[in-house]
Residue, then its C-alpha position, 0 to 999 in steps of 0.5 A: x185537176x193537174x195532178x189528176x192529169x199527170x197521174x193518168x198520164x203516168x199510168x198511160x206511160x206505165x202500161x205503154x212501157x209494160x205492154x212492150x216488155x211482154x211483147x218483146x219477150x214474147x219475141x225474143x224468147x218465144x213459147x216453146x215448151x215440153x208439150x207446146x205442140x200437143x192437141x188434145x182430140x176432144x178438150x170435153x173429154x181430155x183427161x180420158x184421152x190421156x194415160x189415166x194410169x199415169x195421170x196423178x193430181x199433183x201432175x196436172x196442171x188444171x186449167x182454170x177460170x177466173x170468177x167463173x159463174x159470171x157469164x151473166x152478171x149484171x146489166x148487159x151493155x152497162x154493169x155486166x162489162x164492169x164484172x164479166x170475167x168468162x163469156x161461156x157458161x159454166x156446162x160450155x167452159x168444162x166442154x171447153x176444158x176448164x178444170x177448176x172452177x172458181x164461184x163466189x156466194x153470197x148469203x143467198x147462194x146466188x153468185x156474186x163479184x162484188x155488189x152484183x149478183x147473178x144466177x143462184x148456186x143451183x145452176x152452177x150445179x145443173x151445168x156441173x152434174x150435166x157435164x158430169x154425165x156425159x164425161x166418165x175420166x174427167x175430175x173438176x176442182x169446184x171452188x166455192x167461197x163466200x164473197x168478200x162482204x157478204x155472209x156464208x149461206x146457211x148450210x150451204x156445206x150441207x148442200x154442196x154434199x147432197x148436191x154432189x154426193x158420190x161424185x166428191x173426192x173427200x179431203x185426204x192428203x193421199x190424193x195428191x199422189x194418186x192417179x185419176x184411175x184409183x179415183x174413179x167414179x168419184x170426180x169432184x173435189x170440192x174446196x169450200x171456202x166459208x167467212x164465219x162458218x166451220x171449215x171442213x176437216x180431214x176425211x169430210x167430203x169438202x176440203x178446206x181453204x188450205x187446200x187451194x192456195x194463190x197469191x192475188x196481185x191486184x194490178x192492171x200492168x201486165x208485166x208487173x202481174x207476169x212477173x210478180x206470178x213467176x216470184x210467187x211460183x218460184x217460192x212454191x215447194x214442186x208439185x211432188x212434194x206439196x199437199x196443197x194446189x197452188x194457182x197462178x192466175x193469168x188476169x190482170x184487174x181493173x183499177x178504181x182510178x184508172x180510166x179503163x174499168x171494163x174486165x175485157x180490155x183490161x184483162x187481154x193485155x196479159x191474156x195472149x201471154x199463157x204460153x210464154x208464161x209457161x215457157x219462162x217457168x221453164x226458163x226461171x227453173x219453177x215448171x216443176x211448182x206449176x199446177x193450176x192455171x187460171x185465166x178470164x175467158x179461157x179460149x181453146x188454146x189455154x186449155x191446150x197449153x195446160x194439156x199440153x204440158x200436162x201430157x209432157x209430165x206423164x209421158x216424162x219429157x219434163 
């Protein structure tokens, strides 16, 4: 029992120690960074309000949510806080600006995190093709995997190109280079992420895990999480060079030992940080690797952090 009590306290001491290194470089270094005051005027429709032309994929730095389909999972007030990681719906993140979306499946399509389960696939679709109708510029990157422990869905890849049919991009390396005006009307690009069954191939409509790549550290300290995302960026070839995305995720995790399991709490001791972060890429020499951005229940201010310097990108001032 002692050693239980000595470990917590540790830990207490730990998260103590590394929450006041995140405020103290937030205070000492600041947020500024190329773009940092830019606005978007409609976050619904900000890649339209940017110059399409000069607006390539491998320049944008999509901002993005983390287990996204969650917003109804599990029991309210008593298993959902244990996995909720976004607020919003999938239709109202897209409204708010989220580009990349991040869905787990079980062998039912319905989506998961974890052991809990929640509304089928054919949600996540209704909400996308929704907003899809009402947009005409904006391009979304759809993740889809199947769940850890749980099997593919049948034909589930087959589904995904019927559902989504003209809307998708087809994987093809080119399209890293190409600006969102040569890819129009098309919108989707899709990466299908399967357990057991045949990944897509070059020219398919769905892209390959390959395509979306990230190094996961699973830690409930924020700095630890902060700078170990500024390592892994910096080990990246630049956006210009590479033929893959590359996502860096602003969350921290809950931890099984830890007292404070709920995503909420746990989550918020790095999510105010999205601007430093970005501003110590430019300060650690690897803004130029940044491209997608994730985060637990994305706010109007991550997205404009993520436009923000996205829109410095094209215009040339970074």
């Amino acid at each position: 029992m002692g050693s239980v009590a000595s470990k917590q306290l540790e830990r207490r001491k730990a998260l103590s120690s590394e929450k006041k290194v995140l405020c103290d470089l937030n205070n000492s270094a600041g947020c500024q960074f190329p773009g940092s005051d830019y606005k978007p005027s409609d976050r619904k429709k900000w890649m339209g309000g940017l110059n399409l032309d000069k607006l390539h994929i491998n320049k944008i730095v999509w901002p993005g949510t983390h287990d996204s389909a969650t917003n109804r999972i599990g029991v309210p007030l008593i298993t959902r806080p244990f996995a909720q990681c976004q607020s919003l719906s999938i239709y109202r993140q897209l409204v708010r600006g989220a580009r990349l979306l991040d869905i787990r499946v079980n062998e039912d399509r319905r989506v998961c995190h974890g052991i809990l389960a929640t509304y089928n696939f054919d949600v996540v679709i209704r909400d996308l093709k929704r907003f899809l109708s009402e947009t005409e510029s904006e391009v979304v990157i759809l993740e889809v995997r199947t769940e850890f422990g749980h099997k593919d869905p049948p034909d589930f890849d087959k589904y995904l190109v019927e559902q989504l049919g003209d809307y998708l991009i087809h994987q093809d390396d080119r399209v890293f280079g190409k600006a969102v005006s040569d890819l129009l009307p098309k919108r989707v690009i899709c990466v299908w992420k399967p357990r057991n069954s045949a990944h897509p191939k070059g020219g398919d409509p769905l892209w390959s895990a390959g395509y979306l790549k990230d190094n996961w550290i699973d830690t409930d300290l924020p700095s630890t999480k902060f700078d170990s995302n500024l390592k892994h960026l910096g080990e990246q070839p630049p956006v210009t060079s590479r033929k893959y995305f590359y996502r860096v995720e602003n969350t921290v995790t809950p931890q099984a030992d830890n007292p404070v399991v709920c995503v909420k709490p746990v989550t918020d001791r790095i999510h105010g940080y999205a601007r430093l972060f970005i501003a110590q890429c430019f300060a650690k020499g690897c803004a130029d690797r940044l491209q997608v951005f994730s985060t637990d229940f994305i706010d109007e201010d991550f997205v404009d952090a993520c436009v923000g310097l996205t829109h410095a990108r094209i215009e040339g001032q970074c």
